[in-house]
C-alpha positions as a Python dict, from the first residue, in 0.01 Angstrom:
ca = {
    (1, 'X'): (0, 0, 0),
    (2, 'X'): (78, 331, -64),
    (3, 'X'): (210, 564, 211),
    (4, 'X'): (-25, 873, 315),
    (5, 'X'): (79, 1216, 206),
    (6, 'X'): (30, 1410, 543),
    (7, 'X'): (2, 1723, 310),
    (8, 'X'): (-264, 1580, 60),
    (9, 'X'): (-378, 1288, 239),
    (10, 'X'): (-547, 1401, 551),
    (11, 'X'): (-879, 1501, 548),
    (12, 'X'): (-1114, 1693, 786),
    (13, 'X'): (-1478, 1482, 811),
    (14, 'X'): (-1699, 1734, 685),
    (15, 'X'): (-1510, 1827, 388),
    (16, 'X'): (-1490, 1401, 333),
    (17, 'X'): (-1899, 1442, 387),
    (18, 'X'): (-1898, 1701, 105),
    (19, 'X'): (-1682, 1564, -161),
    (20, 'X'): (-1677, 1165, -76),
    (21, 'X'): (-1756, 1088, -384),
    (22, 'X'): (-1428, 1278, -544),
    (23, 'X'): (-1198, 1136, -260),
    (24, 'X'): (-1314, 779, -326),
    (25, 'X'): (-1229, 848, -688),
    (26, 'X'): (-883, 952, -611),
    (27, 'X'): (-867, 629, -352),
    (28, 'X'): (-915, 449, -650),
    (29, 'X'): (-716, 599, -924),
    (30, 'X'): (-417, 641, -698),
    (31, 'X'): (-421, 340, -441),
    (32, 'X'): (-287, 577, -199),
    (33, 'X'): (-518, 577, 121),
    (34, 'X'): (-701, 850, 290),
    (35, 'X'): (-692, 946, 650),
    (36, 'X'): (-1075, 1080, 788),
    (37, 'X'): (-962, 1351, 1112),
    (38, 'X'): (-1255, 1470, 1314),
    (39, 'X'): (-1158, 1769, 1554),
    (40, 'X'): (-804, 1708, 1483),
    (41, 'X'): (-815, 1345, 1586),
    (42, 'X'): (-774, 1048, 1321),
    (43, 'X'): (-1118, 869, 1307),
    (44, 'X'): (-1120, 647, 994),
    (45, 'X'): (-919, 520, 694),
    (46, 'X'): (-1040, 492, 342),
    (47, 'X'): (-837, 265, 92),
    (48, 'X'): (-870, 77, -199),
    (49, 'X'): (-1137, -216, -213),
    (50, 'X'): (-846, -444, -370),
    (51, 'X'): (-587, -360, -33),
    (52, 'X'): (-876, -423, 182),
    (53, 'X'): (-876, -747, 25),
    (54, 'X'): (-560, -839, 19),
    (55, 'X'): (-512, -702, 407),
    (56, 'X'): (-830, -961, 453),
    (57, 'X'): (-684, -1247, 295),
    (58, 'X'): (-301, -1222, 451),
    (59, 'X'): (-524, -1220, 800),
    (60, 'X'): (-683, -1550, 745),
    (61, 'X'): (-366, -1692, 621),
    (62, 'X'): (-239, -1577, 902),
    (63, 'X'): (-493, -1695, 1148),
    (64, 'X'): (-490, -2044, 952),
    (65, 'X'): (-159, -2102, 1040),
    (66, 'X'): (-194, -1995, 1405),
    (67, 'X'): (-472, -2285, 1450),
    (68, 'X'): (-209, -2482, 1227),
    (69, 'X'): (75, -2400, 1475),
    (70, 'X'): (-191, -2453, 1803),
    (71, 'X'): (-306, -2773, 1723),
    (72, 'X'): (98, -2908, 1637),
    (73, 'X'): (196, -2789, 1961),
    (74, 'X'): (-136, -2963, 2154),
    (75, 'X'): (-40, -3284, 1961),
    (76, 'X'): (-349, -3260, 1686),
    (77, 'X'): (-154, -3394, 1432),
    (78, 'X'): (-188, -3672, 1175),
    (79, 'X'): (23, -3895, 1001),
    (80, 'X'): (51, -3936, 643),
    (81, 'X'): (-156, -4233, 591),
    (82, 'X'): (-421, -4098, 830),
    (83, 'X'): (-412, -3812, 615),
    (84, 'X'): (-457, -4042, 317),
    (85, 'X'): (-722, -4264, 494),
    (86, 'X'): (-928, -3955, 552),
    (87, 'X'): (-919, -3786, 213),
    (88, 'X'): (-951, -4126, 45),
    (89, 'X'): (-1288, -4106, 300),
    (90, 'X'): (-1392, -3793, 179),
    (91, 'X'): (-1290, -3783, -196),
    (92, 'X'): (-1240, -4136, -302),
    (93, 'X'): (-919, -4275, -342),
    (94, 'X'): (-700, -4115, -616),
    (95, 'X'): (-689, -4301, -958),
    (96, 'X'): (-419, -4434, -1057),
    (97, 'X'): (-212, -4315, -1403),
    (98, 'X'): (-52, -4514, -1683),
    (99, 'X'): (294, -4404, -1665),
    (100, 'X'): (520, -4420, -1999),
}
């Protein structure tokens, strides 16, 4: 992501309220995000959908491999051929190919 520009980047709340839509246009066009102030104080961030996204999926990825790491270290682990025993359950066992 794009760093803020304090100078062009930094936007009272009520001039947000009156031009939104043009600031969300900019968002857009220049994936640089835009900080909301309200009496001074930071209140909200506006960036593009596509970071939000990306922010979104890196914190499930994230989270996956916490629950990954969790249930390693709690001994919630299964070996290979349970592994294979339980997809064969769920998918049907793998077909075999011809090789050359």
């Amino acid at each position: 992501m794009k760093e803020i520009l304090i100078s062009e980047d930094v936007i009272p709340i009520g001039e947000f309220k009156k031009q939104a839509s043009r600031f969300f246009r900019r968002v857009k066009e220049d994936k640089r995000p835009i900080l909301v102030t309200q009496n001074g104080t930071p209140v909200g961030v506006v960036i593009p959908a596509e970071e939000y996204d990306r922010i979104q999926g890196r914190a499930r990825f994230i989270a996956g491999l916490k629950e990954g790491l969790r249930q390693s270290d709690a001994g919630e682990i299964l070996s290979s051929d349970e592994v294979d025993r339980e997809l064969d359950k769920e998918f049907g066992p793998l077909k075999k190919t011809k090789t050359r």
